[in-house]
C-alpha positions in Angstrom: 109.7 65.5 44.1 107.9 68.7 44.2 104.4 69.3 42.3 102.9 72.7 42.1 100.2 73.7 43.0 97.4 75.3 41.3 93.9 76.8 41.6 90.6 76.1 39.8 89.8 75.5 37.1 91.9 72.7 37.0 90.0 71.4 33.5 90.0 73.8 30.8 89.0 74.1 27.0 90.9 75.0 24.0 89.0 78.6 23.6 90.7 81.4 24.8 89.6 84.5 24.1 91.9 86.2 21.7 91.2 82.8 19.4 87.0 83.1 20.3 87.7 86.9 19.0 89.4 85.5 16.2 86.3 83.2 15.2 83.9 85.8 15.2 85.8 88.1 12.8 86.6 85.2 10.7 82.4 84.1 10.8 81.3 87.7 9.9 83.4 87.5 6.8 80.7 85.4 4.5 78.7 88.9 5.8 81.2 91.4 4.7 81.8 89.7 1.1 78.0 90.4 0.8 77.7 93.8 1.8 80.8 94.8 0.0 79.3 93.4 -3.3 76.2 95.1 -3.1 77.4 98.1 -1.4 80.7 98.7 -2.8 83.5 99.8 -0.3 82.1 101.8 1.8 82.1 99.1 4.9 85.5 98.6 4.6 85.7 102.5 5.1 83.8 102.3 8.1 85.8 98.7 9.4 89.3 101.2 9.1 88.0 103.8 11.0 86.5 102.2 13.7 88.8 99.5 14.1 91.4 102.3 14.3 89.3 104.5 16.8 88.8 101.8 19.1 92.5 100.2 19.5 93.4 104.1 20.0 90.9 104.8 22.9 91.6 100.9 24.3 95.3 101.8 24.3 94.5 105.3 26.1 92.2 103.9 28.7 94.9 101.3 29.3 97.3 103.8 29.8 95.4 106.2 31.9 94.3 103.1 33.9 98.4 101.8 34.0 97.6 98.3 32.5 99.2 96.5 30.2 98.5 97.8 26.6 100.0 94.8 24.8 97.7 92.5 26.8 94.5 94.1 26.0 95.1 95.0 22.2 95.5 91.5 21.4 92.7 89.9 23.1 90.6 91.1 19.8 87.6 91.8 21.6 87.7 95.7 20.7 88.2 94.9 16.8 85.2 92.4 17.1 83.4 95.4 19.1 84.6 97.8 16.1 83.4 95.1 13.1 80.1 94.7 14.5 79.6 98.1 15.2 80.9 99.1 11.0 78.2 96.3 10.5 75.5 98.9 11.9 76.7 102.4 10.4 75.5 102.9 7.1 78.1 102.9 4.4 79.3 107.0 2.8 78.4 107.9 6.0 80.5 111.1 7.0 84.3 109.5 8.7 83.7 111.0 12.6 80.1 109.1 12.4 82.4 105.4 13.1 85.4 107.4 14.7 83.0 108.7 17.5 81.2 105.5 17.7 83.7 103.6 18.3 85.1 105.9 21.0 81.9 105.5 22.7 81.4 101.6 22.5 85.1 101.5 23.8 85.0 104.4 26.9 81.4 104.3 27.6 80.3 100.7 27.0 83.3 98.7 27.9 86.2 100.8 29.8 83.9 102.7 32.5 83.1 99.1 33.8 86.3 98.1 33.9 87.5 96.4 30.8 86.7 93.1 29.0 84.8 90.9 31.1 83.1 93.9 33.8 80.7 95.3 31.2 77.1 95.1 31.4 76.0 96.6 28.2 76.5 95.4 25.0 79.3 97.8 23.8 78.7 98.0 20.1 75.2 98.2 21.2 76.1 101.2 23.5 78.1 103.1 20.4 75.0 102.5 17.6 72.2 103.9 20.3 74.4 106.7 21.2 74.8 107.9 17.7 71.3 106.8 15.9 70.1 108.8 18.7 72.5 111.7 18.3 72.7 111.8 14.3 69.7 110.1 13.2 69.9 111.7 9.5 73.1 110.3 9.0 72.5 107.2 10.7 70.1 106.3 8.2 71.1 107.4 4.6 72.8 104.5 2.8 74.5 104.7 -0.6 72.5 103.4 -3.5 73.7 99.4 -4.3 74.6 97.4 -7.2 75.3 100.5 -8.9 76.1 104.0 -8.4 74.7 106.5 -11.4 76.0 109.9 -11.6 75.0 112.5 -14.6 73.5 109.0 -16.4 77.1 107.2 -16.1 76.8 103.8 -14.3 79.6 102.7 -12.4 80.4 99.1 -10.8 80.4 99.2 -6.6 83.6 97.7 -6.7 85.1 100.0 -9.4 87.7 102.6 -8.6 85.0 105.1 -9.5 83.1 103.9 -6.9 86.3 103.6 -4.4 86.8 107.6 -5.2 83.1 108.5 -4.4 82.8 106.3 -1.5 86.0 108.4 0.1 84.5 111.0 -1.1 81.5 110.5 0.6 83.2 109.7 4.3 86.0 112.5 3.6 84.0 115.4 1.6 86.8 117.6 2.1 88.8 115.6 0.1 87.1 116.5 -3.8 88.0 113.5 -5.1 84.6 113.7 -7.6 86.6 115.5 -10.0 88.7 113.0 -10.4 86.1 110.8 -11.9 85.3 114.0 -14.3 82.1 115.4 -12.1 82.6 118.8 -12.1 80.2 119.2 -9.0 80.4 117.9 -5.0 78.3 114.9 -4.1 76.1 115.3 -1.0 75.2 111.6 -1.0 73.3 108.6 -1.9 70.0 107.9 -0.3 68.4 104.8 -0.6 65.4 103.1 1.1 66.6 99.9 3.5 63.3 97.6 3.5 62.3 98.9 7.0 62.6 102.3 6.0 60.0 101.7 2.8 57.7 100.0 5.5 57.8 102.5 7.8 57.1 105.1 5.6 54.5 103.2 3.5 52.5 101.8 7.2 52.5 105.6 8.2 51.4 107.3 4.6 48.1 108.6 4.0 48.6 106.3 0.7 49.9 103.6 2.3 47.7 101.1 0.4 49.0 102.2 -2.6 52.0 101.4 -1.8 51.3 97.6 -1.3 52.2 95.8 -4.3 55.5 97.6 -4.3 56.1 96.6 -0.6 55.4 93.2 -1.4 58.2 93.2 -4.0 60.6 94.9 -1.5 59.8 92.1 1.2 62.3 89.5 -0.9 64.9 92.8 -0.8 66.3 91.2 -4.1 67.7 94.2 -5.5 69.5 95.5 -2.6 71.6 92.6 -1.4 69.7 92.8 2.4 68.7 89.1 1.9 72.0 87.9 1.1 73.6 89.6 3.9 71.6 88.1 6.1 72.6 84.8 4.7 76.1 85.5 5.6 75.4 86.5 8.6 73.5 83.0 9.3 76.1 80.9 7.5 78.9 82.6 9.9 76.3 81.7 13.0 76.1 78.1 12.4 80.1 78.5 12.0 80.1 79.9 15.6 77.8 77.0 16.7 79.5 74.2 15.2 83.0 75.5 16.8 81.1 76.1 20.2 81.2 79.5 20.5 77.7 80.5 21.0 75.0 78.1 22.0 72.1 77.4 20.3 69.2 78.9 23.0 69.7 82.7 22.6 69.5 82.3 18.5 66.8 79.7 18.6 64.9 81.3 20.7 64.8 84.9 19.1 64.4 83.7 16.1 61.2 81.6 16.2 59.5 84.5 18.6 60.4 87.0 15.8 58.7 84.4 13.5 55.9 83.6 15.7 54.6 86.7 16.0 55.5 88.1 12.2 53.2 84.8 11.2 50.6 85.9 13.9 50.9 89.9 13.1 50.5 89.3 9.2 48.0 89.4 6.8 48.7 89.2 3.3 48.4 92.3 1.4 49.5 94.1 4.9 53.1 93.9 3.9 53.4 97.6 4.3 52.3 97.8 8.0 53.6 94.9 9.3 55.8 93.3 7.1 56.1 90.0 6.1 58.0 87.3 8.0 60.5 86.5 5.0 61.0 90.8 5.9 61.2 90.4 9.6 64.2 87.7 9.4 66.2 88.7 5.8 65.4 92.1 5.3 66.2 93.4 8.9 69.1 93.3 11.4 67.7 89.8 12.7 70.4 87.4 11.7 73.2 89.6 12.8 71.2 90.5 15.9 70.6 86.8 16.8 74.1 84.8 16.2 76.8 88.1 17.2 74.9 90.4 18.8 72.2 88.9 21.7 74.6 85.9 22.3 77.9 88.0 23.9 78.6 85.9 26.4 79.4 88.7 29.4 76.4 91.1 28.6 74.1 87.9 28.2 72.4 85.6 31.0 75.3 82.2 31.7 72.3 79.1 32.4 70.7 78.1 29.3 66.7 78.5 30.7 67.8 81.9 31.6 69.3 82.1 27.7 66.3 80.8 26.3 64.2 83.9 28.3 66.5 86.1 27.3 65.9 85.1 23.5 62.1 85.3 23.6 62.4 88.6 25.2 64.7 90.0 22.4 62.4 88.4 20.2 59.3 90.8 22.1 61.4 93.6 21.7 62.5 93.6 18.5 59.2 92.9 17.2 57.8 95.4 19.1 59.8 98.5 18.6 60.6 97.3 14.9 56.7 97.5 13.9 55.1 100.2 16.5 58.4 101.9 17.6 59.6 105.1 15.9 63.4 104.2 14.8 64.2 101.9 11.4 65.1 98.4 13.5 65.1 97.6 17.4 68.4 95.3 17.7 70.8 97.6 19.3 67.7 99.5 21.7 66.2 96.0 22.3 69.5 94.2 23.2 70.4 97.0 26.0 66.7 96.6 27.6 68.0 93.2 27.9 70.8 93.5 29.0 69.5 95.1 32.2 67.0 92.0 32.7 71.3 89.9 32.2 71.2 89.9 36.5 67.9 89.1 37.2 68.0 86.1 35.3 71.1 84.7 36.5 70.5 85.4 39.9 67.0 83.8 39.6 68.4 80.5 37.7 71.2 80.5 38.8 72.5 76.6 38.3 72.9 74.4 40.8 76.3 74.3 43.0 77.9 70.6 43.2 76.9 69.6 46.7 73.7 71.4 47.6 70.2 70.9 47.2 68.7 72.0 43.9 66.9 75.5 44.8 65.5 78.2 42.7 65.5 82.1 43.3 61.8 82.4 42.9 60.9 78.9 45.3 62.9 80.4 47.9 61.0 83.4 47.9 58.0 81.5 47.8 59.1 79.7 51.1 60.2 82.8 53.2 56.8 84.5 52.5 54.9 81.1 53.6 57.4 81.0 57.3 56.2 84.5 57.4 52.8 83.5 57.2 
């Protein structure tokens, strides 16, 4: 009777990664219904593009690289890379905004390491800074929500009005206003997002003016922001109650994002520092904090080092988000992090089966003293 013979691990779970992959799309989809209510169909725009952009520059770099193409297209993890990075580019926005974005989180973020698995940056994260840094006025010019209003005619966002103008928008050369009987081009819709109104209000000569309207925009009722954020928490306890994601990186940012918007705020100071009901469901923090911060290759493996990683995400964002000079901090605060990913795991590292428990920073500690 012959038995083969395999290497570790000999115990493993039922996650693979094309099925995690698969969870993560299917959790941002509460999310997506949100957006595309409020904000018609320009995400789904951007999800095309960049979902196309970055199986096209995977399936190059495989090529190049003479891997299997097959293999790493169906993993998922460049369409989750794509979604989340559609999540981030604002909707109308002009079509080689996600193209190029994509390219970038794909080549520059993921490939130059060497594939899934190698990379130490965030790779959506790597596409969204390269291009809010490169395009900032495009990067931050959404298309008004709930409704679009064009020479006083009021159109649905989910109408095929709205589905013409919204190509038009990402494909200008196209003209398709005049089907729609406009007899002129459309440059675009501009449109505040809470942070935006904060930041300007916080750095206006007339700021206090502006606070009873800020106050107002803190529940970001009329924009939808709140209830994408809701989507975006709904599909994060999904994640956590499949196992996906652990509950220390979330935790974690989350209550020091709270901690210090409670310390930070005064009331009738929503327009410098924003309120805390702002800081968690009118900003990126949801989407930052359950599918963002908690990719497991760019993000520390023990849970104390999790847990430190959280509360400095949570310093970051806060940081940059109030006294920084860009809109929100998620994508600039998650690469600082990511650097810190090696320190921490080398520092708390767990403990091998076998040896004496031993820390990174007590062994230090100990060579200094025989020095001594």
């Amino acid at each position: 009777m012959t038995q083969a013979l395999k290497s570790s691990p000999h115990l493993q779970g039922s996650n693979n990664i094309t099925k995690t992959m698969a969870y993560v799309l299917l959790a941002c989809a509460p999310a997506y219904a949100a957006a595309t209510w409020f904000f018609g169909w320009g995400l789904t725009i951007n999800i095309v593009l960049c979902m196309g952009a970055a199986l096209a520059s995977e399936a190059l770099i495989m090529r190049i690289r003479q891997r299997s193409i097959t293999e790493s297209l169906s993993d998922g993890s460049a369409l989750v890379t794509a979604l989340l990075l559609a999540f981030t580019i604002p909707p109308g926005a002009p079509w080689w905004i996600p193209i190029l974005g994509a390219m970038l989180a794909i080549t520059i973020g993921k490939q130059v390491y060497g594939g899934i698995g190698l990379n130490i940056f965030n790779p959506a994260m790597v596409g969204y800074a390269a291009l809010l840094t490169a395009f900032p006025l495009q990067m931050t010019g959404w298309q008004l929500p709930n409704v679009l209003t064009i020479d006083y005619e009021w159109f649905s966002p989910l109408s095929w009005d709205a589905f013409l103008i919204s190509i038009n928008l990402t494909f200008p050369f196209l003209s398709l206003t005049q089907d729609i009987g406009l007899d002129h081009e459309i440059d675009g819709f501009a449109k505040a997002t809470p942070l935006l109104f904060h930041k300007l209000a916080a750095h206006s000569a007339i700021a206090g003016q502006w606070t009873e309207q800020a106050s107002l925009f803190d529940r970001s009722s009329d924009v939808g922001w709140e209830w994408i954020n809701l989507g975006f928490l709904c599909g994060g306890l999904f994640l956590l109650f499949k196992r996906i994601i652990t509950w220390h990186i979330p935790v974690s940012l989350i209550v020091t994002v709270l901690a210090l918007s409670f310390y930070f705020y005064q009331p009738g100071s929503e327009a410098v520092y924003g309120s805390p009901y702002l800081h968690l469901f009118g900003t990126a923090t949801m989407i930052g904090a359950f599918f963002i911060a908690t990719d497991p290759v760019s993000s520390p493996a023990s849970p104390a080092g999790k847990i430190i990683y959280g509360i400095l995400l949570g310093i970051f964002i806060y940081c940059i988000r109030v006294w920084g000079s860009y809109l929100d901090s998620i994508a600039f605060s998650v690469l600082l992090a990511n650097g810190i990913t090696p320190l921490l795991d080398y520092g708390l590292r767990p403990r091998i089966f076998g040896e004496t428990p031993r820390s990174f920073w007590r062994d230090k500690l100990s060579r200094k003293g025989e020095q001594a």
